[in-house]
N, C-alpha and C positions, 0 to 999 in steps of 0.2 A: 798579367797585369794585376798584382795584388793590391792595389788601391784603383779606385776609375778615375781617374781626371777628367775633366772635362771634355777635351777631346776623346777617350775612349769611351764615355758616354754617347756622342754624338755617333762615333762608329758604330757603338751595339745596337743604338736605333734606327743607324743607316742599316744595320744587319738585320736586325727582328722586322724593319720593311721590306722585305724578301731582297736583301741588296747581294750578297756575295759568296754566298755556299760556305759555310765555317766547313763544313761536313756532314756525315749523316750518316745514319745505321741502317743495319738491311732491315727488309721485313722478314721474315719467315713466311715460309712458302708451303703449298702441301707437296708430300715427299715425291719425286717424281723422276725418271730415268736421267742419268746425267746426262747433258748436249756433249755429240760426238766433237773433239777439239781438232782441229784443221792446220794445218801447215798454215802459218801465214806466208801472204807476198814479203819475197826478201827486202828486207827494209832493217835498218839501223838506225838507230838517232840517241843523241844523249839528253833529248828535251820529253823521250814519252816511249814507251814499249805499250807494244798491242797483243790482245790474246784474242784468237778467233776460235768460237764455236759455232756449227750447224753450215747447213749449205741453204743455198737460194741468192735471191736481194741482197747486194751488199748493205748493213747499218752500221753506222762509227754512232757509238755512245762515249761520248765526253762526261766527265766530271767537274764538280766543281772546286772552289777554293778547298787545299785542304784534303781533298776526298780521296779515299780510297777508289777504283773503279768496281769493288765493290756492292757498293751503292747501287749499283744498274743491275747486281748478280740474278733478282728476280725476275727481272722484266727480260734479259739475257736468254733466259736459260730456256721464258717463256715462248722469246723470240726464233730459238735456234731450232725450232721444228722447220717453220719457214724460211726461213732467212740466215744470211750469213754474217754474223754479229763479233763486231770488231771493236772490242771491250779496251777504252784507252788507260791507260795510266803515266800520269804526268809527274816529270822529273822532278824531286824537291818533297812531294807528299806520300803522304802515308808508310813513310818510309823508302822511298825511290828514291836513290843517289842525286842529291844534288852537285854538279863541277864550276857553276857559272858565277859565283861570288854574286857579288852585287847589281849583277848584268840586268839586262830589261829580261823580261818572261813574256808577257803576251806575243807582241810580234814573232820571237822565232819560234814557239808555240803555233802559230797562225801558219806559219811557213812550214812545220811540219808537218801539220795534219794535212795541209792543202797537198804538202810533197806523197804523203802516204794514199791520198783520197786517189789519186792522179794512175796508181798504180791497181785502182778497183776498176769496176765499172757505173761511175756516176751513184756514187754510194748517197742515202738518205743521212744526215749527220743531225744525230740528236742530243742538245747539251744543256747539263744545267750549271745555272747561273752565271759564274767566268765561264764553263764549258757550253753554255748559250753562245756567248759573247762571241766565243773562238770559232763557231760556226759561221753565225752574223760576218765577219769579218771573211772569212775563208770564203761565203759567197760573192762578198762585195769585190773582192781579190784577185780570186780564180773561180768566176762562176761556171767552167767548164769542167770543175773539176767534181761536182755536186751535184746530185740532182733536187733535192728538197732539201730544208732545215728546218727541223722544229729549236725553238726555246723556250725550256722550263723555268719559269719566276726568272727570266734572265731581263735585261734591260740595253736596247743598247747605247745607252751613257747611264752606269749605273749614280753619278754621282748628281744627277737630274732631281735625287730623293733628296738633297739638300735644298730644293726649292726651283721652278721653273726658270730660276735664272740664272741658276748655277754654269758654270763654264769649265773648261778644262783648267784655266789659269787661277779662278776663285777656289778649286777644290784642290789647287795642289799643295798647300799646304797644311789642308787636312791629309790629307794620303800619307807627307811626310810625316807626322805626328804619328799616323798611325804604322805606319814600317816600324818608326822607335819605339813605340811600345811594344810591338813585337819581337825586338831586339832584345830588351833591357830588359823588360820583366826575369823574374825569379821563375824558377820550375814550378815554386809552390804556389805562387801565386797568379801562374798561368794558368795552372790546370782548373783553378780554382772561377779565374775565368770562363775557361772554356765550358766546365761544367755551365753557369749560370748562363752561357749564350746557346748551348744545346737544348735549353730550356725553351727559350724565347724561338729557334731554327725550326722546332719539332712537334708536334703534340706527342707524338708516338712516344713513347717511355722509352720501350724497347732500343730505339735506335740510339739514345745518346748515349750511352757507356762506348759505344762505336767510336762518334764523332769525337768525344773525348778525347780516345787511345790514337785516333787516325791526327788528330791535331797536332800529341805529343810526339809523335812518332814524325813529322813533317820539319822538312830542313827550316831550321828559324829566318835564313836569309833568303832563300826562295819564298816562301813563308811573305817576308815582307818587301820584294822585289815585285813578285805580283800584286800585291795590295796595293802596292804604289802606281804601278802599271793600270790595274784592272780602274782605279779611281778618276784615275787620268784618261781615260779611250774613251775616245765620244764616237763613237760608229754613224752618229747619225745625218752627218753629211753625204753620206755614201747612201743610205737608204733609197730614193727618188729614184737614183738609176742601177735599180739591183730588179734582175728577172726571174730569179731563182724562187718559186715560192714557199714563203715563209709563214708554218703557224709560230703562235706565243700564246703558251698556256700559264698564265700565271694563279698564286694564290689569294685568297681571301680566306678572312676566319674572326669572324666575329667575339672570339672570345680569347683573346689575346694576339691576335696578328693584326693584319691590316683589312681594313672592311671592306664591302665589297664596291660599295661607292669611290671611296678614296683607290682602290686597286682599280678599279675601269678607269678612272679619270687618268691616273697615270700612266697607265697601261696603254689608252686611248692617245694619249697626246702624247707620247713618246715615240709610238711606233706608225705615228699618222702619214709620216714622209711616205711610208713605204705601201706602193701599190698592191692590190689584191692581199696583204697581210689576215691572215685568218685569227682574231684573238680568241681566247677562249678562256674562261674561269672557273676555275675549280673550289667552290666552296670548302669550308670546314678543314682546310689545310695553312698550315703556316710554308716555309720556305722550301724543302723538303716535301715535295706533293709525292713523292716516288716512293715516301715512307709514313705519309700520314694519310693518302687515297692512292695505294695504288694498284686497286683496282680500277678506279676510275683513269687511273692515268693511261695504264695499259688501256684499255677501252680507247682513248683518243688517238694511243700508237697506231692502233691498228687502223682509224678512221685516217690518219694521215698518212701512212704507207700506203692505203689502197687509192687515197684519193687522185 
């Protein structure tokens, strides 16, 4: 988008309020034996390919808008002493083939991870932000196929951030807007973009040269299929009768993200439907807690896998 319009204004604000995972970089880790990699269960799909490392606990780590998988490689790698960690990558990003033209994303994304989960045994499913969402929804769905969900700064009606009385039919043609600017924009003035919203996604320096390359490298129509999709899903009718439980760690950051007053309140009243919901917040992070605290974030994985 090399000029912001107005609506891509209101998008990068809908995004710098932890709304939709542009992407993210890794952290660097201290150097440590590679996790043994494992046969996955036989599975095919043209919507997401999975890498499994370590044995144990089944965990599906989802990514978000945009993301490479990545993005999880720390917390993976940390994971696979214990557990058997089933790193997603979704069709359309970071360079994964996209075939689906202009087709919807989230649902048969929903339908494959649920088809994939179905094939574990009652796997822990942890996603951020659309890869939140993609959880949320897979609970509500097939909650036989799940045993817990976390979601990181995930929302479920992300377009809730336009105001408490946002709807699906008020925000769809913001979504629209923002597909086309993702269409139309120039290379030069995409990247140029993407740079300035890596900004606002991250504190960590480190990771946006990442989320940059992973953006440019991502199918532009997949790209703006899910934006459309991700703007438009309101999950939260289904919350009330979901048994699966669910934490939501989102962030706060007082010093360019969202505060921590304005994140509880939202955070609170978004996810209030749903029964026993564990929230939790992560200070001094922007959207990206998995590259600007995470070590903290790991700390909560392990507090929700044991719990």
């Amino acid at each position: 988008m090399s000029k912001i319009s107005a609506p891509a204004k209101t998008l990068r604000a809908f995004m710098l309020a932890a709304a939709i995972g542009w992407t993210a970089g890794t952290v660097s880790s201290p150097a440590q034996a590679e996790p043994v990699r494992v046969e996955a269960p036989a599975f095919a799909s043209d919507r997401l390919s999975v890498e499994v490392i370590g044995q144990g606990p089944d965990v599906i780590l989802i990514p978000g808008f945009a993301s490479s998988r990545e993005v999880w490689r720390p917390l993976a790698q940390r994971l696979a002493a214990t557990h058997r960690v089933h790193l997603v990558q979704l069709a359309g990003f970071a360079g994964e083939p996209w075939t689906h033209g202009d087709g919807a994303f989230v649902q048969p994304v929903v339908d494959e991870v649920a088809r994939y989960a179905a094939t574990l045994n009652r796997p822990a499913v942890i996603g951020h932000s659309m890869g939140g969402l993609t959880g949320l929804l897979v609970a509500q769905q097939h909650p036989e196929a799940v045993g817990r969900v976390m979601s990181v700064d995930s929302l479920p009606f992300f377009s809730a951030l336009y105001g408490p009385t946002a709807t699906v039919e008020s925000a769809r043609p913001f979504a629209d807007q923002a597909a086309a600017g993702i269409l139309n924009a120039d290379a030069a003035g995409y990247r140029v973009q993407q740079e300035r919203t890596a900004a606002g996604m991250m504190r960590n320096e480190a990771g946006r040269a990442d989320m940059v390359e992973w953006s440019m490298a991502s199918d532009r129509q997949a790209m703006a299929s899910a934006i459309r999709d991700v703007m438009t899903t309101d999950a939260r009718p289904g919350l009330a009768a979901m048994t699966t439980p669910v934490w939501a760690v989102y962030a706060a950051d007082a010093n360019g993200g969202a505060s921590a007053a304005m994140a509880d309140g939202m955070w609170g009243r978004e996810y209030a439907a749903l029964p026993g919901v564990k929230l939790v917040r992560v200070d001094d992070s922007r959207h990206f807690i998995m590259t600007d605290q995470p070590e903290r974030l790991s700390a909560l994985v392990d507090e929700f896998l044991a719990d």
